[in-house]
Rosetta silent file (secondary structure, phi, psi, omega in degrees, C-alpha in Angstrom):
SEQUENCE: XXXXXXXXXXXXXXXXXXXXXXXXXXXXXXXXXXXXXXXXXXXXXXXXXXXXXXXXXXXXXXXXXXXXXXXXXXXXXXXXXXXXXXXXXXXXX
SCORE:     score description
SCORE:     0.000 S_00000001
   1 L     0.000  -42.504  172.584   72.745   64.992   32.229 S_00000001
   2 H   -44.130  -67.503 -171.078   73.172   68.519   34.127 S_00000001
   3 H   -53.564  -36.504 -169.208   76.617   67.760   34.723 S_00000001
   4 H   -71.609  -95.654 -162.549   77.402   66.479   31.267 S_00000001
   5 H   -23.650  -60.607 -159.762   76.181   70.536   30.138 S_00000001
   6 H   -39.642  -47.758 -172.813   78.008   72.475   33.103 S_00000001
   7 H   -59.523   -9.844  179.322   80.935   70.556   31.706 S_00000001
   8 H   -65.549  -51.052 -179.482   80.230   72.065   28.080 S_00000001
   9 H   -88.156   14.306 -174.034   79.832   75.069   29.336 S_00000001
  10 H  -100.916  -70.494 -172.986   83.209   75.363   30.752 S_00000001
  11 H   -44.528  -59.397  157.923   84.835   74.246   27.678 S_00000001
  12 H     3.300  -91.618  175.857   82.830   76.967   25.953 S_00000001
  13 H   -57.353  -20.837  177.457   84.343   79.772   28.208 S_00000001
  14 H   -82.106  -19.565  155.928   87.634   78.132   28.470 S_00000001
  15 H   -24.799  -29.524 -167.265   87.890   78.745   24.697 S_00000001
  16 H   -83.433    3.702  158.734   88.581   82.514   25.194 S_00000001
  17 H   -49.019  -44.642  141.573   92.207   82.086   26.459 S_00000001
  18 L   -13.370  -48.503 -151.231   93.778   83.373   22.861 S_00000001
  19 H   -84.100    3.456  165.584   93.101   86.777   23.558 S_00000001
  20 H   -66.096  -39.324 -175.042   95.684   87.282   26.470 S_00000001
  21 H   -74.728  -35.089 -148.427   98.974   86.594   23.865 S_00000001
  22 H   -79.983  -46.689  149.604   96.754   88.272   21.104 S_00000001
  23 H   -27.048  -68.556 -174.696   96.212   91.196   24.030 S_00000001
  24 H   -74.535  -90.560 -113.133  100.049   91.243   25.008 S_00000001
  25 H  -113.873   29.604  157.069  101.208   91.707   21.333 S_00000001
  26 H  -108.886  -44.289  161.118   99.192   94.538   20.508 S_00000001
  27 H   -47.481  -26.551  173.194  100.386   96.502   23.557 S_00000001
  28 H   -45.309  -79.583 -171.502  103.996   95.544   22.298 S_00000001
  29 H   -64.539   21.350  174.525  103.129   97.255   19.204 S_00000001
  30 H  -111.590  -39.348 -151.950  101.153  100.570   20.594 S_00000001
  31 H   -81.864  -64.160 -155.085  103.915  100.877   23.747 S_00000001
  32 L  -118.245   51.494  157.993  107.028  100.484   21.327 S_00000001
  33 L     2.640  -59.210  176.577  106.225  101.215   17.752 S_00000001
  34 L  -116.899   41.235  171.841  109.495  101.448   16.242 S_00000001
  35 L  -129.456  123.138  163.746  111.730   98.941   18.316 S_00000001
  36 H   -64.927   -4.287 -179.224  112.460   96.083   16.364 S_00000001
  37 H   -89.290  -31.735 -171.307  112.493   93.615   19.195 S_00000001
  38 H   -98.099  -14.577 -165.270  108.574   94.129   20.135 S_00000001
  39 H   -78.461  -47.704 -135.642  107.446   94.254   16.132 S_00000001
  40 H   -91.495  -38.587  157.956  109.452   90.519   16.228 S_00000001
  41 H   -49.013  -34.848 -169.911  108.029   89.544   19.585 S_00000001
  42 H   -79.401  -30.879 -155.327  104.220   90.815   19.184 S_00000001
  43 H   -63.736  -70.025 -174.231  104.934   88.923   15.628 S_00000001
  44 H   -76.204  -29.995  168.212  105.517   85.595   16.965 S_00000001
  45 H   -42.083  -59.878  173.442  103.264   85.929   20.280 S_00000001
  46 H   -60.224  -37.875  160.307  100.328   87.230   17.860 S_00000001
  47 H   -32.840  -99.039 -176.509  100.967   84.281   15.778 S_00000001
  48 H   -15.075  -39.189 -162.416  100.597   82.038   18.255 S_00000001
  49 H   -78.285  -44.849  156.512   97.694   83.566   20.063 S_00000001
  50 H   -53.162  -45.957  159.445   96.065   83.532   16.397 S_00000001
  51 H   -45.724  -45.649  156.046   96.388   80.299   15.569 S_00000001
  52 H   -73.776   -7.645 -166.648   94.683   79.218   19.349 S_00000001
  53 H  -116.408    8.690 -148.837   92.348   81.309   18.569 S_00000001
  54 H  -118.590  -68.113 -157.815   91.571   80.131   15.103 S_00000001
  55 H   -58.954  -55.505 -159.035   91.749   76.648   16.930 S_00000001
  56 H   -57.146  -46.153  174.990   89.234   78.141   20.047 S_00000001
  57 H   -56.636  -74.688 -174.057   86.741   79.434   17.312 S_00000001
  58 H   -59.268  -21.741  169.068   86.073   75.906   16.004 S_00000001
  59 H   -60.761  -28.920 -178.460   85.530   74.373   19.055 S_00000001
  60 H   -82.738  -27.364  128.932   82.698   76.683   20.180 S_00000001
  61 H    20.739  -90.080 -166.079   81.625   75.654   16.458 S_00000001
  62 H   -71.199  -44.352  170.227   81.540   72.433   17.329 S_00000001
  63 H   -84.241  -17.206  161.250   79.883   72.441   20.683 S_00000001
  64 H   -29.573  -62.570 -170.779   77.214   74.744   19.047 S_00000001
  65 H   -56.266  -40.817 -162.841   76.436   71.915   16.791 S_00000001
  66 H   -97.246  -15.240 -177.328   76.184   69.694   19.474 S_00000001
  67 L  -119.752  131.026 -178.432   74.513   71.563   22.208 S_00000001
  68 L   -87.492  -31.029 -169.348   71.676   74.026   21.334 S_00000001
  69 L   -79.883  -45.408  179.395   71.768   75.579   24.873 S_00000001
  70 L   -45.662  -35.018 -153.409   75.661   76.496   24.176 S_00000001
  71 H   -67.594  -54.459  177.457   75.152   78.723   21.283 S_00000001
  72 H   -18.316  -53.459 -179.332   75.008   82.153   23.051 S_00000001
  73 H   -69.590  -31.972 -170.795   78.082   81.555   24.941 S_00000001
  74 H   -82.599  -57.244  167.035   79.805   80.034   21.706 S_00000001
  75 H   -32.112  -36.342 -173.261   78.844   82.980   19.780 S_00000001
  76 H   -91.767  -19.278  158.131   79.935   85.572   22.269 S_00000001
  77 H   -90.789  -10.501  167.983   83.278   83.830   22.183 S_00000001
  78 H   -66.659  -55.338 -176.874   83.607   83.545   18.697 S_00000001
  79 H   -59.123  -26.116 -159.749   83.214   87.481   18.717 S_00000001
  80 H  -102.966  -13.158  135.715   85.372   88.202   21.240 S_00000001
  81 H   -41.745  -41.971 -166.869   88.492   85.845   19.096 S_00000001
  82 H   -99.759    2.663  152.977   87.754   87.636   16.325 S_00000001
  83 L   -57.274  -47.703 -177.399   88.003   90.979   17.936 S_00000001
  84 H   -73.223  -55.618 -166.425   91.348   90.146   19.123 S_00000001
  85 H   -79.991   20.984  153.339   92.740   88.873   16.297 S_00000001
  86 H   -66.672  -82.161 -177.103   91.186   91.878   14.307 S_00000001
  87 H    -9.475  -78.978 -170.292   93.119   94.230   17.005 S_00000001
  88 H   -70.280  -15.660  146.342   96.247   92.786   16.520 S_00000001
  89 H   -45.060  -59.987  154.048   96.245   92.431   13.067 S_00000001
  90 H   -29.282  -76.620 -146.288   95.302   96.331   12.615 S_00000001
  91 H   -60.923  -34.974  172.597   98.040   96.659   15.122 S_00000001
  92 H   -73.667  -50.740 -178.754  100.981   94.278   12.765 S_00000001
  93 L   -90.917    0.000    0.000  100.267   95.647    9.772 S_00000001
């Protein structure tokens, strides 16, 4: 049963992987502002990173539901997806 958690909690924290492309394409767009090559790179990177991170939010969801001991950790990764993909939003538009 122990093990069965630890393994839970991994998945938890391994959710939080989004915010490196999400990360990366906001520095595009602060470093180079006006180069049309980083707004079309950060564009499709930040997609991408949204969209895992969209994905990463329901899973901590989801183990929330199922694990009671999880929610802190699911919660603190939910905030810290929707931080990023605030950031870089501010940062595309």
């Amino acid at each position: 049963m122990g093990e069965k958690a630890e393994q839970k909690r991994e998945t938890v924290s391994g959710n939080g992987w989004p915010v490196v492309p999400l990360v990366i394409a906001s520095l595009l767009l602060r470093i180079w502002p006006e180069q049309d090559w980083a707004e079309v790179t950060a564009a499709v990177i930040g997609g991408a990173g949204a969209l895992a991170a969209l994905y990463g939010i329901s899973e901590c969801v989801r183990a929330a539901r199922r694990e009671r001991s999880l929610r802190g950790s699911a919660a603190l990764t939910v905030v810290l997806l929707l931080l990023a993909i605030t950031n870089w939003a501010r940062a595309q538009f």
